[in-house]
C-alpha positions in Angstrom: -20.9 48.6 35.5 -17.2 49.2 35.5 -15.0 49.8 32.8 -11.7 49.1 32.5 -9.9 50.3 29.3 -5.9 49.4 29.9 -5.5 46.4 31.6 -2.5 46.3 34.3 0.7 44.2 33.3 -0.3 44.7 29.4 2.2 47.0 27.9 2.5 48.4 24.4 3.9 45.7 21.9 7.6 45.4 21.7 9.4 42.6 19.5 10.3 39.9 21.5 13.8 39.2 22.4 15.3 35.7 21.4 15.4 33.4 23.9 18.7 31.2 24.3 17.5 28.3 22.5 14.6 28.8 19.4 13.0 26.5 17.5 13.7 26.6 13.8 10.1 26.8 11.8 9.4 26.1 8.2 6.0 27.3 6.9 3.2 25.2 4.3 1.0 27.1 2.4 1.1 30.9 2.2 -1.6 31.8 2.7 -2.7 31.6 6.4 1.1 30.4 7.0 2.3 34.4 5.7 0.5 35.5 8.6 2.6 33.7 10.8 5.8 34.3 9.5 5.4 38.0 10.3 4.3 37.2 13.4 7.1 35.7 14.6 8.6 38.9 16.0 6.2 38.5 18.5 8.1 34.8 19.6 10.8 34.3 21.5 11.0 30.2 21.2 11.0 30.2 17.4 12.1 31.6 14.4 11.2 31.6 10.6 13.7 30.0 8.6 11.6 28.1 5.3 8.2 28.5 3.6 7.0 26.4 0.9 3.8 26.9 -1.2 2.9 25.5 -5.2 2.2 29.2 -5.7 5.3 31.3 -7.2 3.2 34.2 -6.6 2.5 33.6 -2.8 6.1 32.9 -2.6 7.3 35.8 -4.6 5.3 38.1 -2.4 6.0 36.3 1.2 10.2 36.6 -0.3 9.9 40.5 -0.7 8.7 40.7 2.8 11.2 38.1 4.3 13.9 37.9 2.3 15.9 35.9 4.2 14.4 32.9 4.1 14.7 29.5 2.2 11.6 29.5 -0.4 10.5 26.0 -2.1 7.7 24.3 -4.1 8.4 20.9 -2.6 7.8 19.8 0.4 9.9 17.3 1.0 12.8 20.0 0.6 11.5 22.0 3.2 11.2 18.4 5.1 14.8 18.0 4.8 16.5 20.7 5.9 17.9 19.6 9.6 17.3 23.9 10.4 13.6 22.9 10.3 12.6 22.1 14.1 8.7 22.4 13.5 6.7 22.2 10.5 3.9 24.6 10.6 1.0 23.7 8.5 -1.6 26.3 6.4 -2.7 24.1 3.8 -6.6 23.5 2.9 -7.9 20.8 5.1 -8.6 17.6 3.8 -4.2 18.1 3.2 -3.4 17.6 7.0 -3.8 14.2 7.4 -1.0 13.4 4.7 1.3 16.7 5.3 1.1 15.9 9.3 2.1 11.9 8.8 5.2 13.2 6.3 6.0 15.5 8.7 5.9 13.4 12.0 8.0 10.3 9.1 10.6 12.9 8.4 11.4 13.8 12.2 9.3 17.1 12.6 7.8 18.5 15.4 4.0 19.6 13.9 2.1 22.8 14.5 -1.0 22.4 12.5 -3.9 24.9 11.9 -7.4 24.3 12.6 -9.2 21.8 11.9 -6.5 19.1 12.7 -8.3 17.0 9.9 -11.4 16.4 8.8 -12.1 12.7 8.3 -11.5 9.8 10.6 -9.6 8.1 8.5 -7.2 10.9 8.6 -7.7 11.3 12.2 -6.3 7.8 13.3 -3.9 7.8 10.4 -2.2 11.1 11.8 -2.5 9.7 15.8 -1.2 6.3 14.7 2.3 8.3 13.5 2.7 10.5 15.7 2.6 7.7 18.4 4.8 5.6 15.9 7.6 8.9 15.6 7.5 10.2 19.0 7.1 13.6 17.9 5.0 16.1 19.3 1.8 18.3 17.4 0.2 21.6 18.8 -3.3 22.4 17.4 -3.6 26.0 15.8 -7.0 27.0 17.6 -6.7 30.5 17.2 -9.2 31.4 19.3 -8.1 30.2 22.9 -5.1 32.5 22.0 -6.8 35.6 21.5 -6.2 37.6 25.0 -9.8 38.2 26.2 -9.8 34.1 25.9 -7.1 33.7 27.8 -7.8 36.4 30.5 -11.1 34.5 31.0 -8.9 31.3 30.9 -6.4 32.5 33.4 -9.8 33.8 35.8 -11.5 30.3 35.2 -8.5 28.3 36.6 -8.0 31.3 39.6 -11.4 29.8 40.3 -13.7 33.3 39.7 -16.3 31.4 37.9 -16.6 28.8 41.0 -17.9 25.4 39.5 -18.8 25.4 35.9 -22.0 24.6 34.6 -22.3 25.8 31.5 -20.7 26.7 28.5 -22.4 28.8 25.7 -20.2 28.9 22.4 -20.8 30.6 18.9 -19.1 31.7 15.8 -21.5 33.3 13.1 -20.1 34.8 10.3 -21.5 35.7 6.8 -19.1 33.6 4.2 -19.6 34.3 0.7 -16.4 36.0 0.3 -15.0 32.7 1.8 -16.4 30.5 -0.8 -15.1 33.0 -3.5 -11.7 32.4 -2.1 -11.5 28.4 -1.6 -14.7 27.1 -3.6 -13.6 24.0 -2.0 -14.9 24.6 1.1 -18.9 24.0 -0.6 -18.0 20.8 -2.1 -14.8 19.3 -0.1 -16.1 19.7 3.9 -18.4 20.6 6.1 -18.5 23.5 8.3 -18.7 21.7 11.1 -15.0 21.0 10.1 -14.4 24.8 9.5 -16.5 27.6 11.4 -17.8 25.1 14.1 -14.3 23.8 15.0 -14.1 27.2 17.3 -17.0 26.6 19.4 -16.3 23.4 19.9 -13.1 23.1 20.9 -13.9 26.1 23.3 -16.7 23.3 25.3 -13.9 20.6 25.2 -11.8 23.2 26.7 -13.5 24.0 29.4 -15.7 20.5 29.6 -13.2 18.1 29.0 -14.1 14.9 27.7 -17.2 14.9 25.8 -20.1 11.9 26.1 -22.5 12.5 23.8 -23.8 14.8 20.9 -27.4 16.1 20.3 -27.0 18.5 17.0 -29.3 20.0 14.0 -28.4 21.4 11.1 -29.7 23.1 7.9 -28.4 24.9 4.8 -29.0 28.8 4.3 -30.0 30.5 1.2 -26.5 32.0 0.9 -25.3 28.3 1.3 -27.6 27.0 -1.3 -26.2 29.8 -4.0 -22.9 28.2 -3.5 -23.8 24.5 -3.7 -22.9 23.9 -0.4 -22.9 19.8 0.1 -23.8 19.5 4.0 -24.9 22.2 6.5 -24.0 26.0 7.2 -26.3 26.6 10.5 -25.8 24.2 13.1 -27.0 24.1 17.0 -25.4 21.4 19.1 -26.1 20.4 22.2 -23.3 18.4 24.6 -23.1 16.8 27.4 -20.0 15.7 29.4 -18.3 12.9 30.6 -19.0 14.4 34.1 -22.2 15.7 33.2 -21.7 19.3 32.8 -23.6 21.0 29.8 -22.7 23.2 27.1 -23.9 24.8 23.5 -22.5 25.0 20.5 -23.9 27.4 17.9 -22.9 28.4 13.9 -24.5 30.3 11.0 -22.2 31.3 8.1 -24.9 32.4 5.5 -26.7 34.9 7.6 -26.1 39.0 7.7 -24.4 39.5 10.7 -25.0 42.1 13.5 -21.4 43.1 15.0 -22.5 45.6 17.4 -25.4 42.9 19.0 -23.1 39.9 19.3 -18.9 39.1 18.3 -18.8 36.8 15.9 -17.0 34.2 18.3 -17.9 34.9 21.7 -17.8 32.0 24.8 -20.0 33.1 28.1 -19.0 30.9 30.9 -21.8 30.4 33.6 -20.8 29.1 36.9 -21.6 28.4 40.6 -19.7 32.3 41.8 -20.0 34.0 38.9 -20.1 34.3 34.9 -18.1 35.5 32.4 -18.1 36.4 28.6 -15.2 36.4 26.2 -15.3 38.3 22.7 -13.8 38.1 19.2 -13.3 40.3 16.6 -13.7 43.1 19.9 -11.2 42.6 22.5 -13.5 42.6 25.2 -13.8 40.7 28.4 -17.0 40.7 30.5 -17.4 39.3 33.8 -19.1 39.3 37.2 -16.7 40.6 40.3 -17.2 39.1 43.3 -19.5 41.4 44.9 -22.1 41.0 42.0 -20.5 44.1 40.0 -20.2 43.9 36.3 -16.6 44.8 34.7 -15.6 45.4 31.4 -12.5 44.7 30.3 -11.5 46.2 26.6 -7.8 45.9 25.7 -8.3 46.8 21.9 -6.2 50.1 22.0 -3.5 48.8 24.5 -2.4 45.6 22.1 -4.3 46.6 18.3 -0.6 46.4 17.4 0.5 43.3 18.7 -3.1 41.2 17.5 -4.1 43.1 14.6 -0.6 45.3 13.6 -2.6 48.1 14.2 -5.8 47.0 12.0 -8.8 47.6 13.2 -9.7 44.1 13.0 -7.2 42.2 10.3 -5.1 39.0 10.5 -4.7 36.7 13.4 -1.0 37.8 14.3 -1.2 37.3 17.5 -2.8 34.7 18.3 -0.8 32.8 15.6 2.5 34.3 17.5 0.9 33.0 21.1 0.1 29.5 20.3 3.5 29.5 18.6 5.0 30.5 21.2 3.4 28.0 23.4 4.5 25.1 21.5 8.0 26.3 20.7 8.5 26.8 24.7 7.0 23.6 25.7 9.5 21.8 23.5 12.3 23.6 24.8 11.5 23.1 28.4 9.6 20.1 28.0 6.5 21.3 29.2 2.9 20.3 28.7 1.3 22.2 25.5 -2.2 22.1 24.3 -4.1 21.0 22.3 -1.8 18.5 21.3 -2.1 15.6 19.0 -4.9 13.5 21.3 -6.8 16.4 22.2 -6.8 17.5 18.8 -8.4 14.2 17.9 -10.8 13.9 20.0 -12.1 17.3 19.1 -12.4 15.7 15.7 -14.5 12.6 16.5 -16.5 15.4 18.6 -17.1 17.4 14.7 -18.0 14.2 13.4 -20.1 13.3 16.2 -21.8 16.9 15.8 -22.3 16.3 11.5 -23.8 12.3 12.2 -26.2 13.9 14.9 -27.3 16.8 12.4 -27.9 14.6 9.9 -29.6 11.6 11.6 -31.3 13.9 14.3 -30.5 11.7 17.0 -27.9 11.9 19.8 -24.3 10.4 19.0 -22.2 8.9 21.7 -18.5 9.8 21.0 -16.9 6.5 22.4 -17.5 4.1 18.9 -16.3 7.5 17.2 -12.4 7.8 19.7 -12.5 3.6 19.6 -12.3 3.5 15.9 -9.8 6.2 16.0 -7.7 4.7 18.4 -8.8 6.6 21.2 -10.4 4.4 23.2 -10.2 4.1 26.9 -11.4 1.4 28.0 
């Protein structure tokens, strides 16, 4: 095995420097949306210029850290302010749907954290205005964003994994202090909405367009304690549009083993070779051409710039990189992804996944992107 401990053309983190033209960002909810704000050294693109949040204390806190900002308790303020390019949105889920269609009716360019929605009622509500304003949404998945994701990304599309065949996605992670913190998450959604979102978009990243659905589900212990409504352990099975495979597994009521397996990890299996991508580590596994095995761990070279120098803390930088994405795209007019339809259609793929666990029996995704407004045929 080779190990490879500072990757070439990654240097120490440096604050970026503005580009020419930046996109002005106002922040909702304060929570998450904090994070980002003081991420946004790490952007070129974009800068911070409004948050807005119902808490005075979130705001109070955010202002002693940023004090240069426009603070508000109404959105529609933060909605109005012509310095507000893209709305960036942190609030608790089943929100989206109506802060994304306000957002897209007053003008705004959309940046909205993951899970898009969780309905699909919201979901065709939010693509039917986006269509009807012309503006343009980016999907905050976090974890396409975090480097060893986007090293494997950038080795998958160099063609080092040769023809894909499968993908094998999890996130497991032991929630109780998350129910503590937003009780609404037991009663409100489902975590196929919340923890599963990650593995699943990873498959529709690499799989595109997704067939049909073959999932189970059932509730831990920890899960039962705090009256969870639906499902906190999920395996799902997918298949394709082109007939590729790929796995999707979640367990967020079990005690977790960190030095066994990453909480999110995606290992990519392919016709030349395999690869295996890791999160909360910043490690990047994969074969080399001549059957070696390499190592790639980039935690000490950019701890700063993802975790400001925390071990493991907040997302900063992947919330700065998918910002930066966006912002850019806009300004350039570039592709950016996922966008609004992508974003979509992983939804109907979550619901697809929750009807399947539920009814034990596959679910095709086509009724699911018709009644959506996704349909393609």
């Amino acid at each position: 095995m080779s190990f490879i401990t500072h990757i070439p053309g990654i240097q120490p983190f440096q604050p970026a420097e503005p580009a020419p033209v930046q996109k002005g960002v106002g922040v909702l909810g304060l929570h998450e949306g904090r994070t980002l704000l003081l991420a946004m050294n790490r952007v070129a693109h974009a800068r911070p210029v409004a948050a807005c949040d119902l808490s005075p204390e979130k705001i109070a806190a955010t202002r002693r850290e940023l004090p240069d900002l426009f603070y508000t308790s109404e959105y529609d303020e933060l909605l109005k302010r012509p310095d507000v390019d893209i709305v960036a949105i942190y609030t608790p889920d089943q929100q989206h749907g109506e802060h994304i269609a306000r957002a897209f009716a007053a003008g705004k360019d959309v940046l909205c954290t993951k899970p898009l929605v969780n309905s699909l009622d919201d979901a065709a509500r939010i693509l039917a205005a986006g269509r009807a304003s012309g503006r343009k949404l980016m999907v905050g998945q976090s974890t396409r964003f975090f480097e060893p994701f986007q090293r494997q990304r950038r080795d998958f599309a160099a063609g080092a994994c040769g023809d894909l065949e499968l993908a094998d996605a999890h996130y497991i992670h032991r929630m109780d202090w998350f129910y503590e913190k937003s009780p609404w998450a037991a009663t409100e959604t489902d975590w196929v909405f919340l923890g599963l979102s990650h593995p699943l978009d990873l498959l529709r990243w690499y799989l595109g367009p997704i067939e049909s659905v073959h999932a189970f589900g059932r509730r831990s212990d920890l899960g039962a304690r705090f009256g969870v409504q639906g499902f906190d352990l999920y395996t799902v099975n997918v298949r394709s549009a082109d007939g590729r495979l790929g796995r999707a597994l979640g367990h967020y009521g079990c005690h977790e083993l960190p030095s066994a397996r990453n909480c999110i990890e995606l290992m990519l299996y392919g016709s030349r070779g395999t690869s295996l991508a890791q999160y909360h580590d910043m490690r990047y596994l994969r074969t080399a051409p001549d059957g070696t095995e390499v190592r790639e761990d980039s935690l000490y070279a950019l701890r700063h710039y993802y975790f400001n120098s925390e071990v493991h803390g907040m997302h900063y930088g992947e919330f700065a990189n998918y910002l930066e994405h966006f912002a850019r795209a806009l300004v350039d007019g570039t592709p950016h992804a996922p966008g609004l339809e992508e974003g979509v259609e992983v939804v109907c793929l979550m619901e697809a996944a929750r009807r399947s666990a539920r009814s034990g029996e596959p679910v095709a995704l086509a009724p699911l992107l018709e009644q959506v407004g996704l349909g393609h045929g």
